[in-house]
N, C-alpha and C positions, 0 to 999 in steps of 0.2 A: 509384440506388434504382429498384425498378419501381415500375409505374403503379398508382396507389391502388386496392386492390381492397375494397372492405368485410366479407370473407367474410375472407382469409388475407391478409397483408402482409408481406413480405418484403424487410430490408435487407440489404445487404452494403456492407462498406469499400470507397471506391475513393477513388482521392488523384491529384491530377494533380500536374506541377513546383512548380507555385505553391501548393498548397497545401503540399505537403512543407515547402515553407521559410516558411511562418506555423506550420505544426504545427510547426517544430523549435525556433524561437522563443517560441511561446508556453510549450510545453515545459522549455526550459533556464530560461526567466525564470521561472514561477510553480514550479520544485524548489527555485532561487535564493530567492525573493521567502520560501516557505515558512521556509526552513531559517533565512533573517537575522529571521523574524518567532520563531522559535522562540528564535535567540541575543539574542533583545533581552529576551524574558518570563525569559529566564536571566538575566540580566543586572540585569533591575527586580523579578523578581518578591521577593526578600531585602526589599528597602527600602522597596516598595510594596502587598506582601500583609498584609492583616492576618487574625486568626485568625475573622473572621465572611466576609470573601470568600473567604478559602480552602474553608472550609464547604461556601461555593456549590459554589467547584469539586469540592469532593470529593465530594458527593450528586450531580451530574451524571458526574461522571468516576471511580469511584471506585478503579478499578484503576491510577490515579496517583498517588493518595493518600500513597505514599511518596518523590515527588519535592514532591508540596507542601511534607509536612515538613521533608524537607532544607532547601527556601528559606528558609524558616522558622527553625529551628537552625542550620543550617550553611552557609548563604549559597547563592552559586553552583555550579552543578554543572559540574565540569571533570575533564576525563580524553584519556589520552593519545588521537592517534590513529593511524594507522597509519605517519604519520613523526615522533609524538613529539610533538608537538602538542597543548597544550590546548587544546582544544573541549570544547561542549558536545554531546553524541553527539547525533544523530539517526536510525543509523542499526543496528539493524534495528526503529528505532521503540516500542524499548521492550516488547517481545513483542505489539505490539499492528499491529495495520492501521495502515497511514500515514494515510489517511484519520483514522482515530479522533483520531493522534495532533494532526495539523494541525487539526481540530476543537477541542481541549483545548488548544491553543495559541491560534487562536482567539478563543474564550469567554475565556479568559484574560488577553487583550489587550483584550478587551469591557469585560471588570470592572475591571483597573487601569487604563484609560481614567477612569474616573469619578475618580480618585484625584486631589486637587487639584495635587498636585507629580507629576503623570506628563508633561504634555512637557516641563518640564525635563529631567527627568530624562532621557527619550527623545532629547532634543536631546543629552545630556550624552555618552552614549553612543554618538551619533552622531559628535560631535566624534571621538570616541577614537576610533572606529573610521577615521576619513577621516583621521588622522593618524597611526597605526598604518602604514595600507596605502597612504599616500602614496608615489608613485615606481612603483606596480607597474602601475599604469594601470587603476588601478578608478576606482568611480563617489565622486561628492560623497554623501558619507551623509549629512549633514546637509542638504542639498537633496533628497534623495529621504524622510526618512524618514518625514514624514509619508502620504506616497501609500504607503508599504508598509506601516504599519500599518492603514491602511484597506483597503487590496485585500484582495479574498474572493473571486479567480473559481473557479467551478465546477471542477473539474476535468476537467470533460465541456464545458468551453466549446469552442466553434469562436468563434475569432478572426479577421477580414480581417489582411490584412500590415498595416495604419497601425496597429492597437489592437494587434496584438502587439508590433509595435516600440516604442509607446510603452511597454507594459508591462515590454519588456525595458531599456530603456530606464532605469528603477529602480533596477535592477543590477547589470549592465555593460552601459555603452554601444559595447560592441566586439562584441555578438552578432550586431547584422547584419550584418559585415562578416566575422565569423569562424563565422557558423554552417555553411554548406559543407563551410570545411577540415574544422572539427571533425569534423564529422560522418563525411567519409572518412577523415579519420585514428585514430581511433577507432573505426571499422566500426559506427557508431551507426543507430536505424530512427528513425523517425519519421511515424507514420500516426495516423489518427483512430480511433478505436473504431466498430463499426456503433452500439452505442448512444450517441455521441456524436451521429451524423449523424443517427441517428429522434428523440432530442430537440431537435436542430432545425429536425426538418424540422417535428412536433408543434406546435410553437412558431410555426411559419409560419401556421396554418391557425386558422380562428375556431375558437376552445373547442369552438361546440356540435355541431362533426363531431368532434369526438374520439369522440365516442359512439357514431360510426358502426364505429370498428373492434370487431372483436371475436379473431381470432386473428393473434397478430403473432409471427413470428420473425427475430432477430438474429443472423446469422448472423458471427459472428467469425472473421475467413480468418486473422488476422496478426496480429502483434504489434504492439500500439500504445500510445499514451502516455501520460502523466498520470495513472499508477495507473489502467488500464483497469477491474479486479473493480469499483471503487468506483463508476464509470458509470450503474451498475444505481439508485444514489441518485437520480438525477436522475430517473429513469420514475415516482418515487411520484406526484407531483402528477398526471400523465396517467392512473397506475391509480386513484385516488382519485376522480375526474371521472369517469370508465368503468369501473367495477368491473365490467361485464361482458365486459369485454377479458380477454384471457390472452397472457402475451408467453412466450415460449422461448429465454432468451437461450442459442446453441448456440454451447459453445465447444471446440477440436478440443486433445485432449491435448497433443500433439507440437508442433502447428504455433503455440499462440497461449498455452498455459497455463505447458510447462514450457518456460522460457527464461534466460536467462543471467543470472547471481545478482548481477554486481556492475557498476555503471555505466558504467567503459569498457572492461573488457574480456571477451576473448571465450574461455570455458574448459570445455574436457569438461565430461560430465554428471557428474554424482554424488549421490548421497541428498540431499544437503542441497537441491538445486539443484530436487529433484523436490517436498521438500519446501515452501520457501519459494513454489515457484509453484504448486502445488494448491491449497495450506494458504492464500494471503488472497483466491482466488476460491470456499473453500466456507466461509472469515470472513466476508467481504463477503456473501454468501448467506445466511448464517444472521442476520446482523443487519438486514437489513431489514426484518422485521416491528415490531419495537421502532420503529424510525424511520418507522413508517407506513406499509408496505408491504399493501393487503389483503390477505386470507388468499386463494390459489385465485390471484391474477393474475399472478405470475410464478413462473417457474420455469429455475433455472439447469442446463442442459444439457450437460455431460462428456462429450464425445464420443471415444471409445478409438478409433476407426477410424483407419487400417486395420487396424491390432494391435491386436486388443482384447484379447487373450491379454497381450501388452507392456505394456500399459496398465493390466492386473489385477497385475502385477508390481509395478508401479508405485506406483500403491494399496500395494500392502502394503507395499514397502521403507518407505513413509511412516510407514502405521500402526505399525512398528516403531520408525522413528527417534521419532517422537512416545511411542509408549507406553516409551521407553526417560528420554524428556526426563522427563515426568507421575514416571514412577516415583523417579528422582535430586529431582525436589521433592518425593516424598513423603518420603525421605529424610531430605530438609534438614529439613522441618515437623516432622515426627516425633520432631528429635535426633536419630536418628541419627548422624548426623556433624555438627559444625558449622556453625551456619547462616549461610552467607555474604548477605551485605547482599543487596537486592532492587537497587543496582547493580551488583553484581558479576554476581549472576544476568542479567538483562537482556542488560547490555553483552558477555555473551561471542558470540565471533562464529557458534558457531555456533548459537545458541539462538533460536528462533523462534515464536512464537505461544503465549502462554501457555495460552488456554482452547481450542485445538484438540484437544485430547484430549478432553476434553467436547463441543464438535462433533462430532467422528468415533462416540464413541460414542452419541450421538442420533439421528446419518443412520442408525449399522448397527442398532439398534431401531427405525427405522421414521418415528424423533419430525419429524425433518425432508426425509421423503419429500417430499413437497408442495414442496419448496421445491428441493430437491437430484437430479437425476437423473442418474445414470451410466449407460452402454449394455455395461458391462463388469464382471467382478465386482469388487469393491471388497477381498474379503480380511476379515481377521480382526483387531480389534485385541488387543492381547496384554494378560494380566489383568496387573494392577498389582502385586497382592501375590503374583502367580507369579515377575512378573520379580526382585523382595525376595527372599523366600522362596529362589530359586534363584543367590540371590549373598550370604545371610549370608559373613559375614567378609572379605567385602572391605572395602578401603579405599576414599577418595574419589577416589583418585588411579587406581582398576583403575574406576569408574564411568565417571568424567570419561574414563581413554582409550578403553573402549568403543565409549563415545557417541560420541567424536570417531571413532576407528577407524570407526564405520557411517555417520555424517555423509558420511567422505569417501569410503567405498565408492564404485566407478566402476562407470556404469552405460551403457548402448548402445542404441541404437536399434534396429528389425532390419528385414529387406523385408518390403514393397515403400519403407520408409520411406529414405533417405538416411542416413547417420552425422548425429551429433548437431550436430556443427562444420558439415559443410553444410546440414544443414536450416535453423540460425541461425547464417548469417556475420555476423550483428548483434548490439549489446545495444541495449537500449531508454534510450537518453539519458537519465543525470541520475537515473533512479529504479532 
C-alpha cells in the first residue's frame, strides 16, 4: 500500500509466497466451514425450528421463506448433484449473493442454538457424518463441530498461517499439506482483495485518524478470494465513523469481475459467465445501504478499459440473459405455464440472481447512480411484456431452451486484451 496521504489514499493487492498459502487456506476452510454449517441447519432445522423462530427468520430473510417452509413440512432439502448425489444444494446460493446466503444460515444457527435439544442433536449428526465418511481421510466431526458452529470470520479477514491452519484444521486436516498440489493442479488463484487489505490496515490505526481520510480508492488488479464483491461489507463501520470519506472501490471488467464460473475448472467465456460475475458485484453494491452503508461514501467503480466498446457488449449480453430470466418468471407467476416449485426454479444451473432485473433497471433510471459507476455504456434492458408479447404460443420447453441457448452463447475478449483462457488461466478456489 502507499504511504498515508490524508487528501487521496490509494490501495492495491500485493500478495507475497507466504501469504498466497494462508490466503489459500484460509480460503478452502471458511467455503468448507460455510457449506458443512449450512448441511447441518439442513439437517436440524425439521426438528429444531418452530413456527415462532421461523417467523424471526423469515421477517429478517424473507426471500428464503420457501426453504423455511419446506423444513417445516417436508423435512430436509436434498437433491441430486452433479454425480447423483444427495446434497443439500448450495450452489448458485439460491438466486441470491453468497454472502446473503451464509448470513441466513448464520442467523439460523444463532436462533436453533437457543433450542434446548440442539447439541444433541448437532452432536448426533456429527456422529453420522464422521461415520459416513470414515476411511476417506476426513476430519473427526464430532470433535470439530462445535468450533464450526461457532466461527463467523469475515470473509474479508486476513489470516497469519497459525490461525488459518487452525481454521482449516476444522475441516480437513490435510489442507496444509495439500493446498499447493491443489492449487496447481486445478489452476486455482488465491489473493486478498484490496479491500481486504484497507480494512486491515484501518483496523491497525486509532479510530480517531480514521477521520483524517477523506478520498480513498481501491484499486482491484485481480481476482481474489472469499467472495471478493461482499468486501465492500466490511468498509461500513469505517464510513460510518467518517462519513466524510468517499471510497471508489475500482474494479476492471475483464481482469477482476468476469471470471471463471465454476470452482475448479477453467472454461470459455459465455453469457452466463458474464452474467454471474457482474451480476453479485452490482448485488453486493446495491445492498449496502440497507446494511449501513452512508449515503455519498462509497461507490462501486466498473471499469470497461481497455474495450470499453467490449465491455458495453457485455453489459448488454447481460441485460438480455437477465431480462429473458425476469420474463420466464413472469411467466410462471402469471400461470402461464405451470408453476414449478421455488426449487426447481433456484436450483437450475443456469439461473442466477433473482432480484437483478430490478437492480439493473434502477442503475438505468438513475435510482442507483450514486452507488453504481460504469465508464462504459451499459445498454438497454429489454421490456418484460415485449419479450411475452413476442413469444405468445410458445411452450416452456421453446423458453427454457432460449434462455439456455443465450446463457451459453460464447463470447471473446478482443485487443489489446489477450483471449479469455489467457487472461484467466485461473479459477478462484472453492467459490
Amino acid at each position: 500500500m502507499e504511504k498515508v496521504s490524508f487528501g487521496k489514499w490509494t490501495a492495491t493487492a500485493l500478495l507475497t509466497p507466504h501469504d498466497f498459502y494462508s490466503a489459500a487456506l484460509f480460503n478452502k476452510a471458511l467455503a468448507k466451514i460455510t457449506a458443512r454449517q449450512a448441511a447441518l441447519v439442513n439437517e436440524l432445522a425439521p426438528c429444531l425450528l418452530t413456527s415462532d423462530t421461523a417467523s424471526i427468520l423469515e421477517k429478517q430473510f424473507p426471500r428464503f421463506q420457501p426453504m423455511l417452509n419446506h423444513w417445516q413440512t417436508n423435512g430436509a432439502i436434498l437433491m441430486p448433484d452433479l454425480y447423483g448425489r444427495m446434497r443439500f444444494p448450495t450452489q448458485p446460493a439460491w438466486g441470491e449473493p453468497r454472502s446473503e446466503f451464509v448470513e441466513f444460515i448464520w442467523y439460523a444457527l444463532d436462533i436453533m442454538s437457543q433450542h434446548k435439544d440442539f447439541v444433541r442433536e448437532a452432536q448426533h449428526v456429527a456422529k453420522v457424518w464422521t461415520e459416513k465418511e470414515r476411511g476417506v481421510g476426513v476430519c473427526d466431526w464430532e470433535q470439530h463441530i462445535t468450533a464450526i458452529i461457532a466461527s463467523r470470520p469475515p470473509f474479508w479477514a486476513i489470516y497469519d498461517v497459525d490461525k488459518s491452519t487452525e481454521m482449516s484444521a476444522m475441516v480437513e486436516p490435510r489442507y496444509s499439506e495439500l493446498v499447493n498440489l491443489w492449487d496447481n493442479s486445478f489452476h486455482m488463484a488465491n489473493q486478498y482483495s484490496a479491500a481486504s487489505l484497507a480494512i486491515r490496515f484501518f483496523e491497525s490505526l486509532p479510530r480517531a485518524t480514521w477521520k483524517d481520510f477523506r478520498r480513498i480508492e481501491l484499486v482491484e488488479n485481480q481476482v481474489s478470494i472469499a467472495d471478493s464483491p461482499s468486501h465492500s461489507r466490511g468498509l461500513i463501520p469505517f464510513c460510518r465513523f467518517n462519513p466524510r470519506a468517499h471510497i471508489d472501490r475500482i474494479v476492471n471488467v475483464w481482469k477482476v469481475a468476469i471470471t471463471h464460473e465454476y470452482n475448479t475448472t477453467v472454461e470459455p467465456l459465455q453469457t452466463s459467465t458474464i452474467m454471474k460475475g457482474l451480476g453479485r458485484w452490482i448485488l453486493e453494491a446495491v445492498q449496502l445501504p440497507q446494511r449501513g452503508m452512508p449515503e455519498g461514501s462509497y461507490r462501486l467503480v466498473l471499469d470497461g478499459n481497455p474495450t470499453k466498446t467490449k465491455s458495453a457488449e457485455a453489459h448488454q449480453a447481460m441485460n438480455q440473459a437477465v431480462g429473458l430470466q425476469a420474463a420466464l418468471d413472469l411467466c410462471f407467476d402469471r400461470r402461464i405455464f405451470s408453476h414449478p416449485s421455488w426449487f426447481e426454479r433456484y436450483s437450475r444451473h443456469y439461473y442466477y440472481w433473482g432480484t437483478l432485473y430490478q437492480a439493473l433497471q434502477e442503475l438505468e433510471h438513475g435510482k442507483k447512480k450514486p452507488l453504481i459507476n460504469c465508464n462504459f455504456e451499459t445498454g438497454i434492458l429489454p421490456s418484460l411484456e415485449k419479450l411475452i408479447e413476442d413469444r405468445v404460443g410458445w411452450s416452456v420447453g421453446d423458453w427454457l431452451q432460449e434462455w439456455e441457448d443465450h446463457q451459453t452463447q460464447p463470447f471473446e475478449t478482443e485487443a489489446p486484451l489477450p483471449a479469455f483462457l489467457d487472461l484467466h488461466p485461473f479459477s478462484v478456489a472453492s467459490w
